[in-house]
N, C-alpha and C positions, 0 to 999 in steps of 0.2 A: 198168704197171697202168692198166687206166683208168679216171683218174682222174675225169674226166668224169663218167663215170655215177654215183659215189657225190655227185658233190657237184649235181650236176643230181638224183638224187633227193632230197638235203636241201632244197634249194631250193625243189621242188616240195610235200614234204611242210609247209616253215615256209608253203607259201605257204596251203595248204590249213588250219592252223593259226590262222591269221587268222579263220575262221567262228568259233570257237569264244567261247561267251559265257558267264559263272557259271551262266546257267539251262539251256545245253547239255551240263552234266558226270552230268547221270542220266540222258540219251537213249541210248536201243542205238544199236548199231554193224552192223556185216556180220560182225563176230566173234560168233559166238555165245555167249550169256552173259557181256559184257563192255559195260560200258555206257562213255559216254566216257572217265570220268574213270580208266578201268582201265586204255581201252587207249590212253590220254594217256601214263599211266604209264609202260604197257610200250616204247612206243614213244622216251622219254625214255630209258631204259635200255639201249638201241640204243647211244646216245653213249656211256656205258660201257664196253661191248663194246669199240667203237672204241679209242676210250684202251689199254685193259688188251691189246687185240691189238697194236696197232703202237708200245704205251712201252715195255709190259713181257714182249708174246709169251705172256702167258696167260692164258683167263678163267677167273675162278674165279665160282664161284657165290657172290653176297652179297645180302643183305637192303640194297634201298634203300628210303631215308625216306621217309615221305608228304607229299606236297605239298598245301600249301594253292591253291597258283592253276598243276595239269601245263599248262596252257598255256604260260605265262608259264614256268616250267623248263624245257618243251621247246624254245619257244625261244631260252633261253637257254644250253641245252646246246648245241646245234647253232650257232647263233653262235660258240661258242665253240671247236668243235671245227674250225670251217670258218674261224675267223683263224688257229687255228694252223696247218691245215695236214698233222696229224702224218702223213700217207700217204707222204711224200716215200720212198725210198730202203727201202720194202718188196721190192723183186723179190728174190727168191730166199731171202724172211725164212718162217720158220712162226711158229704162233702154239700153244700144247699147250691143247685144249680137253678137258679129263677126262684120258682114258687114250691118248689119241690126239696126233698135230704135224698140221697141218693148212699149207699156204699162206696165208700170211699176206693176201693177193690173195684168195684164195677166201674169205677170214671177210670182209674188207671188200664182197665185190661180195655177197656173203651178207644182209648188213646197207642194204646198197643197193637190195634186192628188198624187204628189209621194210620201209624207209623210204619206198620211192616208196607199196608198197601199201597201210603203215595210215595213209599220207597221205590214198590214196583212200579207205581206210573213216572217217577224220575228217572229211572233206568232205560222206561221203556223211549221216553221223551227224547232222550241222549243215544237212541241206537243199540243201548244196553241191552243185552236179552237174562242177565241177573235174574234169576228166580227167587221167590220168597222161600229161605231155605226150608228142606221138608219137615223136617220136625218142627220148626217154628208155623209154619201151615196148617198141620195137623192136630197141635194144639190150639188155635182159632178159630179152625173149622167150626167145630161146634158151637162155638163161643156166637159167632159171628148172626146166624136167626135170633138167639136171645139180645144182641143189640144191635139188628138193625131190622125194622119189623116193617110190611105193609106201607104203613102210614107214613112213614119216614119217607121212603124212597123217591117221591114225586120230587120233593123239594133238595134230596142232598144224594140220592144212586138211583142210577137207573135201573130196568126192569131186568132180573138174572137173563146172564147169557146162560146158552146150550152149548154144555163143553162132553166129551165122550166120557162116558164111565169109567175108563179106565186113565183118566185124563191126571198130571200129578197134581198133588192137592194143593199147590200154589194159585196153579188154574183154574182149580174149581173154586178158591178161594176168593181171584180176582173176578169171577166169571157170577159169584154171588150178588157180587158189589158191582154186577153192570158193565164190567169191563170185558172184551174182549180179546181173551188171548192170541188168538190165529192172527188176528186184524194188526197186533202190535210185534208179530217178529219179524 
């Protein structure tokens, strides 16, 4: 698995986490209709995911509590998910999301694209102009058509932005998943 990229995007998104102050949790985001403190939330919820795919092999859909300070739970989840460790000895594990088994690898490098990215829109939420570092970019890059197709997009990203060819691969990165970089510096 690599491992690398999921914990290089924690890394990057705790770091991006940092901006975040009690008067930044009503400010929009790049998610549309989601103002900080939503997509604090959902982004918290990530570490969930985590856990429930590599302890127990399946997510199930559950109501989590509201926090009084998702900065501070976010990260405190991600601290905690990244002492343990739990990724170790996934190769060849699935994980049953609904009605489906999925690669247990594929839900983590899954969770790793939405980490790096609502990294970026927490950054960007905060006045942040934090980049998705390059290398952690460039390894998603490609990752990122294989899980997020077509189909998906109406209900969870919007339609790819037009970013320059020569544009860094953070932005083309964010700009896959409907985000607009120009819009947000």
């Amino acid at each position: 698995m690599r491992v690398p990229v999921l914990q290089r995007a924690i890394d990057h998104a705790l770091a991006c986490v940092e901006s975040v102050s009690p008067a930044s949790l009503s400010l929009p985001t790049p998610c549309a209709e989601w103002d900080l403190r939503m997509l604090l939330d959902h982004s918290g919820d990530a570490f969930d995911v985590l856990d429930e795919s590599v302890l127990a092999g399946i997510i199930a859909p559950a109501s989590r509590p509201h926090r009084d300070d998702p900065a501070a739970a976010f990260r405190d989840r991600a601290e905690r998910f990244l002492r343990g460790s739990p990724w170790t000895g996934t190769a060849g594990r699935t994980t049953a999301v609904g009605d489906r088994r999925l690669p247990t690898e594929a839900v983590l490098l899954t969770v790793a694209l939405e980490i790096a990215v609502h990294g970026w829109d927490i950054a960007r939420a905060c006045g942040d102009q934090k980049a998705i570092p390059h290398s952690l970019a460039l390894d998603l890059l490609p990752l990122a058509p294989l899980l997020v197709h077509d189909a998906a997009r109406p209900a969870l990203f919007g339609a790819p932005v037009a970013v320059p060819g020569d544009a860094p691969p953070g932005d083309r990165l964010v700009a896959f998943l409907g985000r607009d970089p120009a819009a947000w510096r």
